[in-house]
N, C-alpha and C positions, 0 to 999 in steps of 0.2 A: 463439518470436519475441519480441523486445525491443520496447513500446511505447515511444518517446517520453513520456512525460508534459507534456512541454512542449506535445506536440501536439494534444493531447485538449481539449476544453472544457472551462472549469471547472467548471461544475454536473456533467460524464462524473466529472472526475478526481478532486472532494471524494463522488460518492456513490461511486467506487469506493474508497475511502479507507476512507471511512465502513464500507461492506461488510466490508472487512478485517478494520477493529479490532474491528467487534462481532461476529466469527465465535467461534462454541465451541471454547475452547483458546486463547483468546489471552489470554494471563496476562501484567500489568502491575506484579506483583510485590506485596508485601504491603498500601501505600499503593494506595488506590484512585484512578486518575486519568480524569476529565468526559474526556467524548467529545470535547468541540474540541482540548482539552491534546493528544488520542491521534493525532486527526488532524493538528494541527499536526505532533508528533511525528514522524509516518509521512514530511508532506509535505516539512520539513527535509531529511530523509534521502533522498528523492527528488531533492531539489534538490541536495545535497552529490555526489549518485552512490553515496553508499554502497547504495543497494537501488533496484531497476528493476521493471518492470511486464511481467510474461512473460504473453503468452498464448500457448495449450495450442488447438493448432488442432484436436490430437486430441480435445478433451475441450468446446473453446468458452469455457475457463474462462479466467481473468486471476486471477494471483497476484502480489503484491510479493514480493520474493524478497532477498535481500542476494546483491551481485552476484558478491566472492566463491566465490557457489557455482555460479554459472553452466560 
């Protein structure tokens, strides 16, 4: 299922944000990039529609996802 973003609180939408970018595996490439740069980053792309907030009714989990792949 596709959250909204728009519709979440913002203190919901920046700690799930937050959760994302600093999960294991998540590689920002050789240049090290501060957690608000990554968060901005993420929340851009939220807002363009390039990537959506799927949660996993099976599992309870929330992933950002590039929508593309949906």
């Amino acid at each position: 299922m596709i959250i909204p973003h728009d519709q979440l609180a913002r203190d919901t939408l920046l700690n799930l944000i937050e959760e994302f970018v600093t999960r294991d595996g998540t590689d920002y490439g050789e240049a090290e990039v501060g957690l608000s740069d990554r968060v901005a980053q993420v929340e851009a792309r939220l807002n363009s529609g390039e990537v959506a907030i799927l949660f996993s009714q099976n599992t309870g989990l929330c992933n950002i996802v590039y929508r593309n792949t949906l």
